[in-house]
C-alpha positions as CSV (number, residue, x, y, z in Angstrom):
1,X,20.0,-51.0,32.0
2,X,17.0,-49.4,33.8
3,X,17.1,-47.4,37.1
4,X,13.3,-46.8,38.5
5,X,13.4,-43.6,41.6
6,X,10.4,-43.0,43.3
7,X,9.9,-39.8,44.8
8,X,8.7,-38.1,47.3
9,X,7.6,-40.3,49.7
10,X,3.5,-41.0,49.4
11,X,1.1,-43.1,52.0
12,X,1.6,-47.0,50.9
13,X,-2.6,-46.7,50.8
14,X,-2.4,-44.0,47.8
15,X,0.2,-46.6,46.1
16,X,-2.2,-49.7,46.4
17,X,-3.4,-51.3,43.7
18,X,-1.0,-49.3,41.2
19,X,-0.6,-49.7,37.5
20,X,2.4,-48.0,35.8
21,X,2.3,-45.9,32.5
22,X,4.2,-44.1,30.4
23,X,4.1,-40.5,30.5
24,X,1.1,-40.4,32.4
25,X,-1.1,-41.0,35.8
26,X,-1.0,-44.4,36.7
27,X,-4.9,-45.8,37.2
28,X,-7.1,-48.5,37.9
29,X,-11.2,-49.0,38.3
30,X,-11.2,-47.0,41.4
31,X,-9.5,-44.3,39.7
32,X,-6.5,-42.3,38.8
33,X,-3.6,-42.8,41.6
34,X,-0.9,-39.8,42.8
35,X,1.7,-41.5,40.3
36,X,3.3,-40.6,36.8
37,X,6.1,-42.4,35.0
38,X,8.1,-40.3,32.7
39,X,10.7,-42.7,30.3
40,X,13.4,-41.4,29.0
41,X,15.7,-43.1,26.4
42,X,19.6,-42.4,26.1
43,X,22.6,-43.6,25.1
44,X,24.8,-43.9,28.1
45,X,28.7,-44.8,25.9
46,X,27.1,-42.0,23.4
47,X,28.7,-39.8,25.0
48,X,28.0,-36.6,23.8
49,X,24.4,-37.3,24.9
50,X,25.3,-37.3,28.3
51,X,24.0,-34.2,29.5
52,X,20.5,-36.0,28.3
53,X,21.8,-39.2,30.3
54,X,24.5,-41.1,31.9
55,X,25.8,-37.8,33.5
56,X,22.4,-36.3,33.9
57,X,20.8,-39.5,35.4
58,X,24.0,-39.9,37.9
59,X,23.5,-35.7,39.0
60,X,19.8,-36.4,39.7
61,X,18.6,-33.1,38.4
62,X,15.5,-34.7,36.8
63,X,14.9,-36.3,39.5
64,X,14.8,-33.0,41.7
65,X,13.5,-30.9,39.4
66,X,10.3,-33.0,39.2
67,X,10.2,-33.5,43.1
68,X,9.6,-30.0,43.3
69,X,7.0,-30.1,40.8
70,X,5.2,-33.2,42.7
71,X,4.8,-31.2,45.9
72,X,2.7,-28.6,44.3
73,X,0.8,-31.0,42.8
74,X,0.7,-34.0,45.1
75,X,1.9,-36.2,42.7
76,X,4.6,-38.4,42.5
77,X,6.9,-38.4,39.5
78,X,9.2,-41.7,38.6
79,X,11.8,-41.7,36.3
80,X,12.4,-44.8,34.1
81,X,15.8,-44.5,32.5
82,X,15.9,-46.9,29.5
83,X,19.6,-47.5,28.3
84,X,20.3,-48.1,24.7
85,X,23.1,-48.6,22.3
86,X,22.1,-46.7,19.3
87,X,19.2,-44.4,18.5
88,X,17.0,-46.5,16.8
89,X,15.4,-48.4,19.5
90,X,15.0,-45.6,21.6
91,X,12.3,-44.3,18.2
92,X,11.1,-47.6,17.7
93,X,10.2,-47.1,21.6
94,X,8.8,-43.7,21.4
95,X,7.0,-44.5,18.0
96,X,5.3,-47.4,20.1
97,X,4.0,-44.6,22.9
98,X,6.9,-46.6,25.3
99,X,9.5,-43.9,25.4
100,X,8.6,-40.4,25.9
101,X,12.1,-38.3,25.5
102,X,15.4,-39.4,23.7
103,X,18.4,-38.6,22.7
104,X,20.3,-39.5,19.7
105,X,22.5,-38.2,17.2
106,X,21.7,-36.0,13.7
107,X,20.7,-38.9,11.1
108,X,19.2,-40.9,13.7
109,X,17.2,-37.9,14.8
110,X,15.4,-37.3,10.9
111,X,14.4,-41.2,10.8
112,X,13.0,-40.6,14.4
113,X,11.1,-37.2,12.9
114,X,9.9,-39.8,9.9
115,X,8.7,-42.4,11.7
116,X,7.2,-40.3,14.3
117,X,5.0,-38.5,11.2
118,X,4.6,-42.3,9.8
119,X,3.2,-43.9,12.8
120,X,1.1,-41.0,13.6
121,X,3.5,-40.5,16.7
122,X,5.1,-37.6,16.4
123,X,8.1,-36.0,17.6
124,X,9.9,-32.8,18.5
125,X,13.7,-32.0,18.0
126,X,13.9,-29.4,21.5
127,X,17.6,-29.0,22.7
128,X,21.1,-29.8,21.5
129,X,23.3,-31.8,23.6
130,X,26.9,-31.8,22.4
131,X,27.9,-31.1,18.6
132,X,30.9,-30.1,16.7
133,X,30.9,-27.5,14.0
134,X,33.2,-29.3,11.6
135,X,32.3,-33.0,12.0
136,X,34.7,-34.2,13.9
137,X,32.7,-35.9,16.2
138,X,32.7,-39.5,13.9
139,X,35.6,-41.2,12.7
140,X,37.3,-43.9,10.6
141,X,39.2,-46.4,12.2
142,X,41.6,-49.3,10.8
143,X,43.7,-51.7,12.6
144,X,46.7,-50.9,14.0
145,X,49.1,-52.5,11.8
146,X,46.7,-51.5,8.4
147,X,48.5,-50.7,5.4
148,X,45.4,-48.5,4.2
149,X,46.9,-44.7,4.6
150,X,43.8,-42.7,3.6
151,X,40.2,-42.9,2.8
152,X,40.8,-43.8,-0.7
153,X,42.6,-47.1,0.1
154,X,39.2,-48.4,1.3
155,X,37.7,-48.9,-2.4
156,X,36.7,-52.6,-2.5
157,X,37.4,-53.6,1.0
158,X,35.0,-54.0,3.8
159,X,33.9,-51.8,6.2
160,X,31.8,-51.7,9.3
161,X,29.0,-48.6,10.3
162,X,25.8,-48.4,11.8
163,X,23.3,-47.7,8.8
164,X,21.4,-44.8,9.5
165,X,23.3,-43.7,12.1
166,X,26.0,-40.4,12.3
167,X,28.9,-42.2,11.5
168,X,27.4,-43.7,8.3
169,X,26.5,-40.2,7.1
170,X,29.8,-39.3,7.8
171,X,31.6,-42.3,5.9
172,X,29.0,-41.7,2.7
173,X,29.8,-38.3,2.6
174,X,33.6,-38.8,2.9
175,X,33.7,-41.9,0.4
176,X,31.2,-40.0,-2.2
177,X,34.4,-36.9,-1.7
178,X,36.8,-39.5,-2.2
179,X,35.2,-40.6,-5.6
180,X,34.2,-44.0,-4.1
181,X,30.3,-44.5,-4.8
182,X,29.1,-45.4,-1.5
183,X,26.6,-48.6,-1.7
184,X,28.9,-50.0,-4.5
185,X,32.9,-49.2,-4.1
186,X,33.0,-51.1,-1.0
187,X,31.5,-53.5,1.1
188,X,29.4,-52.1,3.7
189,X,28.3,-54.1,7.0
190,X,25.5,-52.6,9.1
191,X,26.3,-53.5,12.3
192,X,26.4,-52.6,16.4
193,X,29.4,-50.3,17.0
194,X,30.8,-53.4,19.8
195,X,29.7,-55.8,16.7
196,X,32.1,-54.1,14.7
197,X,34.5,-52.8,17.1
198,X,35.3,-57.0,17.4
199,X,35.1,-57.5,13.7
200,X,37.8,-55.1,13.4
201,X,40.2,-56.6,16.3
202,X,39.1,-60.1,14.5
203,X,40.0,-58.6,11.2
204,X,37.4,-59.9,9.4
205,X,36.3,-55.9,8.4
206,X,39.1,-53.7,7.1
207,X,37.7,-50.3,8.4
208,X,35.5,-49.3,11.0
209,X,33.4,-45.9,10.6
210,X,31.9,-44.9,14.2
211,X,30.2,-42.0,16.3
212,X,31.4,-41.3,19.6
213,X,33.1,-42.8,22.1
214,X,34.3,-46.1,19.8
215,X,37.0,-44.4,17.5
216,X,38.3,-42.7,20.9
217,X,38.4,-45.9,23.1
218,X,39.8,-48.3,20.3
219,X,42.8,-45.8,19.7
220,X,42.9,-45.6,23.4
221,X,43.5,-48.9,23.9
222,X,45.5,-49.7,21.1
223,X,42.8,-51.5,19.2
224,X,42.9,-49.3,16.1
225,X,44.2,-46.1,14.8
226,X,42.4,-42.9,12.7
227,X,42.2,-43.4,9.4
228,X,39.5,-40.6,8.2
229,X,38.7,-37.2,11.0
230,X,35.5,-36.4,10.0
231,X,36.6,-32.8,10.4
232,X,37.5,-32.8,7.3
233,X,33.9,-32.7,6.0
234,X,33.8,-29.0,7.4
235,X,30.3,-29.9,8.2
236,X,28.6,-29.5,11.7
237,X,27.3,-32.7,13.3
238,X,25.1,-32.9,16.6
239,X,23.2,-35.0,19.2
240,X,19.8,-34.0,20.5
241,X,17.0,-34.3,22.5
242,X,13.3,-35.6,21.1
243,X,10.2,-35.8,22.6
244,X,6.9,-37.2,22.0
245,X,4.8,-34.3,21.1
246,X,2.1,-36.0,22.6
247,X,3.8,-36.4,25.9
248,X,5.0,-32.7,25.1
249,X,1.3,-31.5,25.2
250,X,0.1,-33.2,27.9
251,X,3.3,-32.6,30.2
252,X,4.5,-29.4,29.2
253,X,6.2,-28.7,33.1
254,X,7.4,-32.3,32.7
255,X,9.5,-31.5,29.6
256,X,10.3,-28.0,30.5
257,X,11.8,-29.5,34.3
258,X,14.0,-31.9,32.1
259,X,15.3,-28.9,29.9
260,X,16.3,-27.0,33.1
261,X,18.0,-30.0,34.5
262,X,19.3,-30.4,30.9
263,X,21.0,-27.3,31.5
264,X,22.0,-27.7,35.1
265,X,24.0,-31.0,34.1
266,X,25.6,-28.7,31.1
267,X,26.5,-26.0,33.7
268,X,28.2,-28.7,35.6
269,X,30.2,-30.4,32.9
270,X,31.7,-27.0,31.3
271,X,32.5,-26.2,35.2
272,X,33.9,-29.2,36.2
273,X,35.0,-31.3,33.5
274,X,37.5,-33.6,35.1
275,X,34.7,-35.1,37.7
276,X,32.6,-35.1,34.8
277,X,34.5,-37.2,33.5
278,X,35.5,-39.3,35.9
279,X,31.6,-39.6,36.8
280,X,30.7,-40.8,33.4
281,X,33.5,-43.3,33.4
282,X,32.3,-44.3,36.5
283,X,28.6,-45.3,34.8
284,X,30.1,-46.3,31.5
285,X,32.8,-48.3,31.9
286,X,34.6,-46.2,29.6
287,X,38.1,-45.1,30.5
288,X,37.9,-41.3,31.5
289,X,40.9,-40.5,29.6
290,X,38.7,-41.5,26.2
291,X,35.3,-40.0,28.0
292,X,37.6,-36.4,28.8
293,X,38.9,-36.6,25.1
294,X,35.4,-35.8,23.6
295,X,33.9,-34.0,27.0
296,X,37.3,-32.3,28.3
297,X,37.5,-28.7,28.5
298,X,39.0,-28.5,25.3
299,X,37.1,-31.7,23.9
300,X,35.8,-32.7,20.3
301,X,32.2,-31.8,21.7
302,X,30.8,-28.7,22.5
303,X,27.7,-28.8,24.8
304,X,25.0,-26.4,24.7
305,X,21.2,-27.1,24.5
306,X,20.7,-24.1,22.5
307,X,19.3,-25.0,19.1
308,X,21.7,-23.1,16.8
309,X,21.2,-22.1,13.5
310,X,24.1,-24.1,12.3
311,X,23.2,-27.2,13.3
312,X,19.9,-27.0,12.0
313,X,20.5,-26.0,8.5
314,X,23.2,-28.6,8.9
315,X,20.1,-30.8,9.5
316,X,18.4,-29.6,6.3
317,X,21.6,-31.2,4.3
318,X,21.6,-34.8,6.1
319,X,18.2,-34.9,4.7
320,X,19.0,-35.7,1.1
321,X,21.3,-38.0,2.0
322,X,19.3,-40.1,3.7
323,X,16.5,-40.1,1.2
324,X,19.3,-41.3,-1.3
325,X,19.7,-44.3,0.8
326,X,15.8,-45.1,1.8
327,X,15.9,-44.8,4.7
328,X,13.7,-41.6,5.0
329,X,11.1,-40.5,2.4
330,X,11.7,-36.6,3.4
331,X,11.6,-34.7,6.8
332,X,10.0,-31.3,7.3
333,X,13.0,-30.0,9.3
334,X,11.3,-26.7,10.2
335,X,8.1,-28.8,11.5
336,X,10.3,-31.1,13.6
337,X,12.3,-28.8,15.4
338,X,10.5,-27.2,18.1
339,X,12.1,-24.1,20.0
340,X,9.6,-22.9,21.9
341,X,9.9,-25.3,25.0
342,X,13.7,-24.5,25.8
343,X,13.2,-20.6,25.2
344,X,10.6,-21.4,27.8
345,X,12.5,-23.3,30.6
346,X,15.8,-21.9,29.9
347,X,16.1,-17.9,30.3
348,X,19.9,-18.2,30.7
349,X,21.7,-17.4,27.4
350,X,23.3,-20.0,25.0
351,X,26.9,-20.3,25.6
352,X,29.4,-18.9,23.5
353,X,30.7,-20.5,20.1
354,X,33.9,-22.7,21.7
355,X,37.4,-21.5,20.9
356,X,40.1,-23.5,19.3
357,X,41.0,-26.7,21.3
358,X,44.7,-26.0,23.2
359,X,46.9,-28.7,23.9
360,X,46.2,-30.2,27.0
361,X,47.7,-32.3,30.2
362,X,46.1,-34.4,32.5
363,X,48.3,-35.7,35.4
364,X,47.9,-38.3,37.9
365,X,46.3,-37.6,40.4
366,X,44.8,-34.4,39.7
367,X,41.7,-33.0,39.8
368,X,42.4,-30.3,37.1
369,X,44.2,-29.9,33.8
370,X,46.8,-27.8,32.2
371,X,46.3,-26.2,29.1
372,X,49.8,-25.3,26.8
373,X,49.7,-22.3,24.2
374,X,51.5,-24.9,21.4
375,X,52.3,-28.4,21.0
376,X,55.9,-28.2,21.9
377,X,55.1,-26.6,24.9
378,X,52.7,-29.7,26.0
379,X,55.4,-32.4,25.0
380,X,58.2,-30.4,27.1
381,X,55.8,-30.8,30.0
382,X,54.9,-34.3,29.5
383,X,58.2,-35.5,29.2
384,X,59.1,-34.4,32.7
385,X,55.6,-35.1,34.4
386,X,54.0,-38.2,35.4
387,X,51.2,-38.1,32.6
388,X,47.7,-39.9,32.8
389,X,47.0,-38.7,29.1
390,X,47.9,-35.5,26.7
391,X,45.8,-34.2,24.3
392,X,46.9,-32.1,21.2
393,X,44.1,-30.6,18.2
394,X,44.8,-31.6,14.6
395,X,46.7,-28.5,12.7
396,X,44.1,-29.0,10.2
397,X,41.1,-29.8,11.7
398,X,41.4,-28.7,14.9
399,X,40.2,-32.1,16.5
400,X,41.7,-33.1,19.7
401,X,43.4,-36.4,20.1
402,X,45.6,-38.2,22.1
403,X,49.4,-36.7,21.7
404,X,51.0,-40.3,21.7
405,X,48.2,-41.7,18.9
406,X,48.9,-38.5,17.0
407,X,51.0,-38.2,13.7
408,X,53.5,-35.8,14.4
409,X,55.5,-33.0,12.0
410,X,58.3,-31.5,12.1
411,X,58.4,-28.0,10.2
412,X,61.5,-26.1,10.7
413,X,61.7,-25.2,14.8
414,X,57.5,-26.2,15.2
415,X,55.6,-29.8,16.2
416,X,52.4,-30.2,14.6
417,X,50.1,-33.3,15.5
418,X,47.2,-34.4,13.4
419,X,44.9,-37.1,13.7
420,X,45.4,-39.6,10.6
421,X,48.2,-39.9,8.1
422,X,46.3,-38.4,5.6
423,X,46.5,-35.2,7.7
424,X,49.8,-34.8,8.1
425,X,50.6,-36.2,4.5
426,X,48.4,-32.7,3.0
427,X,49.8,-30.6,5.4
428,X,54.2,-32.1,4.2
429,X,53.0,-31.5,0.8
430,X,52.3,-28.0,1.5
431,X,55.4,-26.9,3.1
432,X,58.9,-27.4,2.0
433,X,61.0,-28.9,4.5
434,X,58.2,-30.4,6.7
435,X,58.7,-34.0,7.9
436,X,56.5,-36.8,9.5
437,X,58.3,-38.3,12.6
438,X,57.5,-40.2,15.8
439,X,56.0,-39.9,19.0
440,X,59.4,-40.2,20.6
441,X,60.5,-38.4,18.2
442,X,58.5,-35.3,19.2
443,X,58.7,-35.5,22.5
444,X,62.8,-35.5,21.9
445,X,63.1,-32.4,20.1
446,X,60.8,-30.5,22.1
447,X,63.6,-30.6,24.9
């Protein structure tokens, strides 16, 4: 999907004869024309990425930010917006000089810093787009009527990640905690997350190990259910933004305008996160129930462009894991990441660490949400209210999820919700008297 916008408006004679390039002024014999292409590659269902993308592409901030920029310099700035499903093409593009700023997610970003270093192209980790501290932005799904009940029923069978990609680091970490050797204790298929989202429905794949929005949307839907909340790692995982450090040197305004719009489209989703949602449903496809889940007020991701310490040293541990699986040789994480051009655009302040995730109502018809101090309080409401979704965090974990796709406890006089079975099985283990009940269950003894 590509959307070319040409702005501001130039004489047709300064356009004629016109070559395009990327990242710089377009040419011929006659010399250099009053044009530049800047590409930019992004993931628009990612959509944690979309403050680097869909969302930021529909706001137009780059757009404007670089119209300004052409009028004191009388040149005229397009933006080529290159749509992709995972990150690897986008580097394959940027290693090739084709692509000069992407976003992807934390493994995907070291084999983009390799082969950037490899190919003698090499890139620049400079802003975060949305993360989550414990992990919780990938997830293991199964069918909905799977027997499996936690991650280590999935010994043996076959299961269905992108290689390379977040999720996969998430699934080899959780399988290697589970005492399941990764490459040998099941039967791993590398494929596209809709590849796999149909071998699941097909059930020719058992389980299906995804980043963002898949797990959401298939639960959603009623296409699969949590299996594995990769929360439970306890181990921060992130999407960011790389450039061409090339394109970085030559265009140093260029990449500092799309950090400030960067930040714009960030001030816009934490202020107004239901049309946020709404808008990136809109250009996705993606129902904005699932989109609100992970971008909502209270949603699995947090966005800030800030480069936190967290997430970097975070980083530094994906590193080994994918040397283990060789797909990188080793990354210099200190060399790739690059703060200097956001401290430089951006003089607001990073936002604050988020607070736990509240329950959450979303009703038809509204523009705004309700947030509930406890999950009893949000079933009592939904019960009586014409609901579009409900969300309720994990008692573990803290992920938010949809209340009716939860797994629900009873302890004593409190309802607590978690994600998977596995969840709620540790938690009725750990207090006497605790039960696992229904949905309708839940919502009947919270009137």
């Amino acid at each position: 999907m590509r959307r070319r916008i040409l702005f501001p408006a130039v004489p047709v004679a300064l356009l004629l004869p016109l070559a395009t390039g990327c990242g710089g002024a377009d040419g011929t014999a006659g010399g250099p024309s009053k044009t530049v292409t800047v590409t930019v590659g992004y993931q628009s269902k990612t959509i944690n990425t979309v403050t680097a993308g869909t969302l930021l592409r529909s706001l137009g901030y780059f757009e404007e930010e670089l119209a300004a920029r052409g009028k004191q310099e009388g040149v005229t700035y397009k933006v080529d917006w290159q749509d992709y499903a995972t990150g690897a093409p986008i580097t394959a593009q940027m290693t090739a000089g084709k692509v000069d700023i992407g976003s992807m997610g934390d493994f995907p970003l070291l084999i983009n810093a390799a082969r950037g270093r490899e190919l003698k192209q090499p890139t620049a980790l400079v802003s975060v787009t949305g993360y989550n501290l414990r992990g919780g932005l990938n997830t293991v799904v199964t069918a909905p009527d799977s027997k499996l009940a936690s991650l280590a029923d999935l010994s043996g069978k076959k299961v269905s990640t992108s290689v390379g990609s977040a999720a996969d680091g998430t699934l080899i970490r959780a399988l290697q905690r589970a005492g399941i050797d990764p490459d040998k204790g099941i039967q791993k298929l590398n494929q596209q997350p809709s590849v796999g989202a149909s071998a699941l429905q097909a059930g020719s794949v058992d389980a299906l190990s995804q980043f963002v929005a898949w797990p959401g949307q298939l639960t959603f839907e009623g296409r699969a259910k949590a299996l594995y909340d990769g929360a439970e790692l306890n181990l921060p995982t992130f999407h960011g933004v790389t450039v061409r450090q090339k394109f970085a040197g030559e265009k140093p305004g260029v990449l500092d305008d799309f950090l400030k719009a960067q930040r714009r489209a960030t001030d816009y989703l934490r202020t107004n996160p239901v049309a946020a949602a709404e808008s990136v449903a809109k250009e996705t496809g993606l129902p904005a129930e699932v989109v609100y889940l992970y971008n909502g007020a209270n949603g699995i991701a947090t966005f800030d462009p800030e480069l936190r310490p967290e997430l970097i040293a975070a980083l530094k541990e994906d590193v080994p894991v994918l040397k283990a699986a060789g797909l990188v040789p080793d990354v210099d994480v200190d060399a790739f990441v690059d703060p200097a051009p956001l401290k430089r655009a951006v003089t607001a302040p990073a936002f604050p660490q988020p607070a736990a995730a509240k329950p959450e109502l979303w009703l038809k018809g509204q523009s705004a949400t309700l947030a509930f101090d406890s999950p009893k309080e949000l079933l009592k409401a939904a019960k009586a209210a014409d609901v579009r979704a409900a969300y309720v965090p994990d008692a573990l974990t803290g992920t938010l999820w949809f209340a009716d796709k939860s797994v629900w406890v009873a302890d004593g006089a409190e309802l607590r919700a978690f994600v998977t079975p596995a969840n709620a099985t540790r938690y009725v283990d750990a207090h006497a008297g605790a039960r696992v009940i229904g949905y309708a269950d839940a919502v009947g003894l919270a009137s």
